[in-house]
C-alpha positions as a LaTeX table, in Angstrom:
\begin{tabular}{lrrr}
\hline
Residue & $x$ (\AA) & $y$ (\AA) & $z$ (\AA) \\
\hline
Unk1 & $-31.29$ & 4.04 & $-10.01$ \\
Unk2 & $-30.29$ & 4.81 & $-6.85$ \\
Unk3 & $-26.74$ & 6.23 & $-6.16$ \\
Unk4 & $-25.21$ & 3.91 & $-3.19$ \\
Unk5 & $-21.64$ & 3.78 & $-1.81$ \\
Unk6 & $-18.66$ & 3.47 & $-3.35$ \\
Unk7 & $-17.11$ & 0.03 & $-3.35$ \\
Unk8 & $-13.91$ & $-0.74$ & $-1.73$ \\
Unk9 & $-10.93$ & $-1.63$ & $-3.72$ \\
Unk10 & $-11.54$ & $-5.57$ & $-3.71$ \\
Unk11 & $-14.73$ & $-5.24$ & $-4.72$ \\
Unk12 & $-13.77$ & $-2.67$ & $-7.46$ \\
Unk13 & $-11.06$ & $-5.21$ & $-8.83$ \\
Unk14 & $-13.30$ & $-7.80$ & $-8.82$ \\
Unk15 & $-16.51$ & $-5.52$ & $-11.36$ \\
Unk16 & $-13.29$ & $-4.88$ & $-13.32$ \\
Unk17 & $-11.93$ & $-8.34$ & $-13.93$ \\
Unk18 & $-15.91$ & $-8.79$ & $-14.31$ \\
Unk19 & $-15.78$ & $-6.94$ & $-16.81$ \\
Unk20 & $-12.73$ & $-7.89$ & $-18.70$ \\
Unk21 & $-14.12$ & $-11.64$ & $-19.07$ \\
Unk22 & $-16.88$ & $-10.30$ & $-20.57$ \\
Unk23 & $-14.94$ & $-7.90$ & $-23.35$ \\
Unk24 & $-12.46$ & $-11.24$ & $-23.22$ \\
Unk25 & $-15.38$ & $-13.40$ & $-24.44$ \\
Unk26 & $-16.14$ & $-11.14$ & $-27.48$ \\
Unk27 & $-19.47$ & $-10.05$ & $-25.83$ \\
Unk28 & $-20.63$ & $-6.55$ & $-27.21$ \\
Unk29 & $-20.28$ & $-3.23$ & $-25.53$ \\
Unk30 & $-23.76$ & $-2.76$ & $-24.69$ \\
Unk31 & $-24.65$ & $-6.77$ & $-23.73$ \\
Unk32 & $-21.87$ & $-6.83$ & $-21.90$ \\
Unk33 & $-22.91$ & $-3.30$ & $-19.78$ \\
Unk34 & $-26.38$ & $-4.58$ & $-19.43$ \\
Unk35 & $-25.39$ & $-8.00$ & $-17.64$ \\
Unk36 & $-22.51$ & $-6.30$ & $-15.35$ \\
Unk37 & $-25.65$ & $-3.32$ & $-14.35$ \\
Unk38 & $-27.96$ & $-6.45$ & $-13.67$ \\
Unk39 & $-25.45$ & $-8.54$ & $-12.01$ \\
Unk40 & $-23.76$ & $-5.50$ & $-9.52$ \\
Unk41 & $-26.91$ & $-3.52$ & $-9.65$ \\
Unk42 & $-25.36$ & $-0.60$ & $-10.59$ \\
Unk43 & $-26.16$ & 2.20 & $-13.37$ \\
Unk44 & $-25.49$ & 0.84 & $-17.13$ \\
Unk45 & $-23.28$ & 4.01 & $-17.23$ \\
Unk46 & $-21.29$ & 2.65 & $-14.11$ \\
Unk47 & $-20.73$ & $-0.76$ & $-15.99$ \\
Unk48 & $-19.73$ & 0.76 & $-19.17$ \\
Unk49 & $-16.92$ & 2.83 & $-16.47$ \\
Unk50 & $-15.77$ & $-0.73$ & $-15.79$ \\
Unk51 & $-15.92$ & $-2.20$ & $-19.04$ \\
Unk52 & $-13.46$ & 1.01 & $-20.31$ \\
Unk53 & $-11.38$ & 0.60 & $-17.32$ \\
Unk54 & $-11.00$ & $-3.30$ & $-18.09$ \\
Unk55 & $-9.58$ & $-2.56$ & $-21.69$ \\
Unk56 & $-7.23$ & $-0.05$ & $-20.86$ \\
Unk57 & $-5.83$ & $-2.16$ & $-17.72$ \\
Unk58 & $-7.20$ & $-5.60$ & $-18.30$ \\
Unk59 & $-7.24$ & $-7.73$ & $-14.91$ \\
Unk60 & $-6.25$ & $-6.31$ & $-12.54$ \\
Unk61 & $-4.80$ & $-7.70$ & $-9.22$ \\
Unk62 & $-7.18$ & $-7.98$ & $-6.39$ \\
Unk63 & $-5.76$ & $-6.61$ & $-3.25$ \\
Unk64 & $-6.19$ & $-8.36$ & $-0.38$ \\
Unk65 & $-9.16$ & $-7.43$ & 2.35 \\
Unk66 & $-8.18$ & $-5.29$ & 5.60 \\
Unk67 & $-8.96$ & $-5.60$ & 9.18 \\
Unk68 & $-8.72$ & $-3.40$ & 11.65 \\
Unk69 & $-5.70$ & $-4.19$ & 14.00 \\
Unk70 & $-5.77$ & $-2.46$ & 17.18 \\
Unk71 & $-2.33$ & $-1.56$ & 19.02 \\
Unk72 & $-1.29$ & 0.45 & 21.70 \\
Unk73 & 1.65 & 3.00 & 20.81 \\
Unk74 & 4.00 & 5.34 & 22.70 \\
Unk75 & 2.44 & 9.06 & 21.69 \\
Unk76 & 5.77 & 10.18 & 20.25 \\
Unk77 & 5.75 & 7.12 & 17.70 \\
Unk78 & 2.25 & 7.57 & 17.03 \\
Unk79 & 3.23 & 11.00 & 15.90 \\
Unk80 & 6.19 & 10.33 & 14.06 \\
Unk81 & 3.47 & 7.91 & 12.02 \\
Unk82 & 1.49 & 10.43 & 11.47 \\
Unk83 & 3.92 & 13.14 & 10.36 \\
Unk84 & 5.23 & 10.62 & 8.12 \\
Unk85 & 1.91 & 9.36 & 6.39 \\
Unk86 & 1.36 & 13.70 & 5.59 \\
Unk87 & 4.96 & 14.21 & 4.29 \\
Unk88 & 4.44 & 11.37 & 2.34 \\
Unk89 & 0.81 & 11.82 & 1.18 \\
Unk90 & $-0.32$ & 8.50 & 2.24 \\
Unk91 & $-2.86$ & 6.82 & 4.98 \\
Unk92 & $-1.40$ & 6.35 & 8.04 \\
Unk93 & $-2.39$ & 2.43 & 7.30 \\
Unk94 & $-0.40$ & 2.37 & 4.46 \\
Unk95 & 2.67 & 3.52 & 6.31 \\
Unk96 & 2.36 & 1.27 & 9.01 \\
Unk97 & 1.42 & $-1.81$ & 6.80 \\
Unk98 & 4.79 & $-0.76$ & 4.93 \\
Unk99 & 6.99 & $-0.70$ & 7.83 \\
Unk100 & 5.80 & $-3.79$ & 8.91 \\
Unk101 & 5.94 & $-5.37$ & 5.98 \\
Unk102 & 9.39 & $-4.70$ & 5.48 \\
Unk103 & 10.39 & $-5.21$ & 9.34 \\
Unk104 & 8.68 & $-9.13$ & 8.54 \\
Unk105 & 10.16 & $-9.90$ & 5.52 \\
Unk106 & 14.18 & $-8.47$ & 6.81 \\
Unk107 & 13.22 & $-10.66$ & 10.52 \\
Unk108 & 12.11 & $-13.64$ & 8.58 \\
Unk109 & 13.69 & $-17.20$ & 8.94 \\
Unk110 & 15.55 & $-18.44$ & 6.06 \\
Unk111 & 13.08 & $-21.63$ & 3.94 \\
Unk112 & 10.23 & $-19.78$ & 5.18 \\
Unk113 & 7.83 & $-18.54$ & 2.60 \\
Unk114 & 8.03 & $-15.16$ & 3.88 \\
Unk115 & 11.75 & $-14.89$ & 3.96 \\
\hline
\end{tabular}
């Protein structure tokens, strides 16, 4: 089999939760490899990855997909962002998604479900 690209983190949590139906079902090890290698056309050896990874974690939540959101920035934030996604070992997407995550949900209108 071919080696291809990794999958993203949706599409990982989905082969998991695949995965855990299948070991939820009471179908063996090695059935249960076979169909998620046929199904995701992956290795067997891949599937069986999943499979382990579904009984030590059962489901597991599937994040929701990203876009890419364009926006213009003063240079001095821009590298305050970035200083602060090193310091803090994280993506520079994941630091801005925080802060405006938080800035949303403090700015948010009482009764709405966001607030």
């Amino acid at each position: 089999m071919v080696r291809g690209d990794r999958v993203d983190s949706v599409e990982y949590a989905r082969r998991v939760n695949a995965a855990a139906d299948l070991a939820g079902a009471g179908v063996p090890v090695a059935a249960a490899a076979r169909t998620l290698a046929s199904r995701y056309g992956v290795s067997v050896r891949q599937a069986r990855r999943y499979l382990e990874q579904a009984v030590a974690a059962g489901h597991l939540e599937v994040p929701e997909s990203s876009v890419v959101f364009t926006v213009k920035l003063p240079e001095s934030l821009a590298g305050q962002i970035r200083a602060r996604a090193h310091e803090s070992d994280r993506a520079i997407s994941a630091v801005v998604a925080q802060a405006l995550a938080e800035f949303l949900q403090r700015d948010a209108p009482e009764g709405r479900p966001d607030g």
